[in-house]
N, C-alpha and C positions, 0 to 999 in steps of 0.2 A: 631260791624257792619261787614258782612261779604264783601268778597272783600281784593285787595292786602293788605297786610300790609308791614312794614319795615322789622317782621323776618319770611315770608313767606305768606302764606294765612288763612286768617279766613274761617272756614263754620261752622254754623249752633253755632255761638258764639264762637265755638273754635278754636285757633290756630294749624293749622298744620305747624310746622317748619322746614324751608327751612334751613339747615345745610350753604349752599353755601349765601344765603343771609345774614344770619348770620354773618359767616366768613368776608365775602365781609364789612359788617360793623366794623366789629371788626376791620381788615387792615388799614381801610381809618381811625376809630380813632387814631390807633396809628402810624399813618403814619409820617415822621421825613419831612418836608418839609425846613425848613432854619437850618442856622448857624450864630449864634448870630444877630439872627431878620432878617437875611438879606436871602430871598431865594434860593435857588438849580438851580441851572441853569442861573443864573445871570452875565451878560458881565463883564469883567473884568473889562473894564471902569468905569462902576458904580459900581461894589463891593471896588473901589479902593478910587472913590469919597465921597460914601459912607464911608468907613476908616476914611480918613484923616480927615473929620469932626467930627466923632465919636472919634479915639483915638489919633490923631494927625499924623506925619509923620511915615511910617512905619521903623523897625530898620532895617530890608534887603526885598530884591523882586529880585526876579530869574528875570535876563534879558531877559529869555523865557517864560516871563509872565505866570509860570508855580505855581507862591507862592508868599505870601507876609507873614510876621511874623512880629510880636509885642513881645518884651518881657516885663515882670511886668504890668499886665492890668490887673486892677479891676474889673469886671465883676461880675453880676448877684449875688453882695454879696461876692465873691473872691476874693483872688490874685491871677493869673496865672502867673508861669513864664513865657511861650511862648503860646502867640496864633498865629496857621500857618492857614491860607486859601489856601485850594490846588484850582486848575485847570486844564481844560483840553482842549487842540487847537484841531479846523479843520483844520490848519494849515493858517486860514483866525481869525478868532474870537477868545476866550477864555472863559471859562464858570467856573464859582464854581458849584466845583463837590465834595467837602470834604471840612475839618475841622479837628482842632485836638488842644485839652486843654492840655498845659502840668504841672505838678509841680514837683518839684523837693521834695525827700524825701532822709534823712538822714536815712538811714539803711531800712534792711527786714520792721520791725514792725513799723514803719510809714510809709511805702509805704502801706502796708495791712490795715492800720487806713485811710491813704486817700482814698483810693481805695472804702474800707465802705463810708464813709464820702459823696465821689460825689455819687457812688451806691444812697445814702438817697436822696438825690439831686434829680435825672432823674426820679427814682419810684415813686415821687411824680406828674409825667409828663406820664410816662410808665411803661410800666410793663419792668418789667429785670428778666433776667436767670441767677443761677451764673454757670460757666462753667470755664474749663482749659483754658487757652488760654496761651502757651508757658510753661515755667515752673513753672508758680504762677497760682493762684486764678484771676477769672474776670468775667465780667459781659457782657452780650449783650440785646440790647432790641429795642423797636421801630418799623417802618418797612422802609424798602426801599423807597423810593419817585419814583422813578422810575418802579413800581408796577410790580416788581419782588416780590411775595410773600414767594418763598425761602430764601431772603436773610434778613437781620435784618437791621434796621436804625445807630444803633449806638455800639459799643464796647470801654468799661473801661478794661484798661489790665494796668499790669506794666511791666516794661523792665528796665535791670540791663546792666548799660554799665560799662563793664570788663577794661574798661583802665583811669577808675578814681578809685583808691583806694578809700574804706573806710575812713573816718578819722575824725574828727571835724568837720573840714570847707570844707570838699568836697561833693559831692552829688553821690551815686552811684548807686541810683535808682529813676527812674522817670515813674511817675503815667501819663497817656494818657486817655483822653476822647475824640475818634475818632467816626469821622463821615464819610464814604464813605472810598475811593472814588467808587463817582457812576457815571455810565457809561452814561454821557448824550446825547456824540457824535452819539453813537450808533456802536461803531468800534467791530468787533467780527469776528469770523470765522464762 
């Protein structure tokens, strides 16, 4: 039937395709709106209330209502070692503005295995890129919530912290599935 469609205009039975309509759909599919169920932009009050009935008491919270973390939480099929919920103040409110999965991996070659592992995970949700991200291998995908279409919804990287040796029982790399932070205040130059 001629008339708008959703990837542009019909005439005379066929689609002419609007690139930008297109696109504009593609965006809003893979758009990253929450952090474990709980939305983007969400008062600290109730991302907090919301917590404590989901995973119980949190293990620390910035006095400047800037973060709460959870360590060892089950999730979505998982164990995490740390779940962090960032935030960000008007200096009146506080809003969830990121997220961040962490696991802990014993050496290079299971930090690269986790890394795949969640990668399998999110593709099943988004599309991902693999790209550099610091000195290792990583992943970005998603889109922004905040409908900045330059920027991406989410990034899987690893990060090697240099003052835990190696060893058995130690961890000297840890596997990150970050979300934001996004800009909800709207502070900028």
């Amino acid at each position: 039937k001629d008339g708008e469609h959703q990837f542009g205009i019909v005439e005379n039975g066929d689609t002419i395709w609007d690139d930008a309509a297109y696109r504009k759909m593609a965006i809003e599919k893979n758009r990253v709106y929450e952090f474990c169920n709980i939305p983007f932009g969400t008062s600290y009050e109730e991302v907090e209330e919301i917590l404590k009935k989901k995973f119980g008491q949190p293990d620390r919270e910035h006095t400047d209502r800037q973060g709460i973390y959870y360590s060892n939480v089950f999730y979505a099929g998982k164990l995490f070692d740390t779940i962090y919920f960032m935030f960000q103040s008007d200096g009146e409110n506080s809003y969830m503005n990121g997220g961040k999965f962490i696991l802990k991996a014993k050496g290079k070659k299971a930090a690269l295995k986790t890394l795949e592992e969640l990668n399998d995970l999110m593709k099943e949700k988004y599309p991902t890129v693999e790209t550099k991200i610091g000195k290792y291998k990583g992943y970005i995908g998603g889109q922004d919530p905040i409908l900045d279409e330059s920027k991406f919804g989410f990034y899987i990287d690893i990060i090697r912290n240099p003052n835990i040796p190696s060893g058995e029982w130690s961890y000297e790399y840890f596997v990150r599935l970050c979300y934001g932070p996004f800009n909800y205040i709207g502070e900028g130059f």
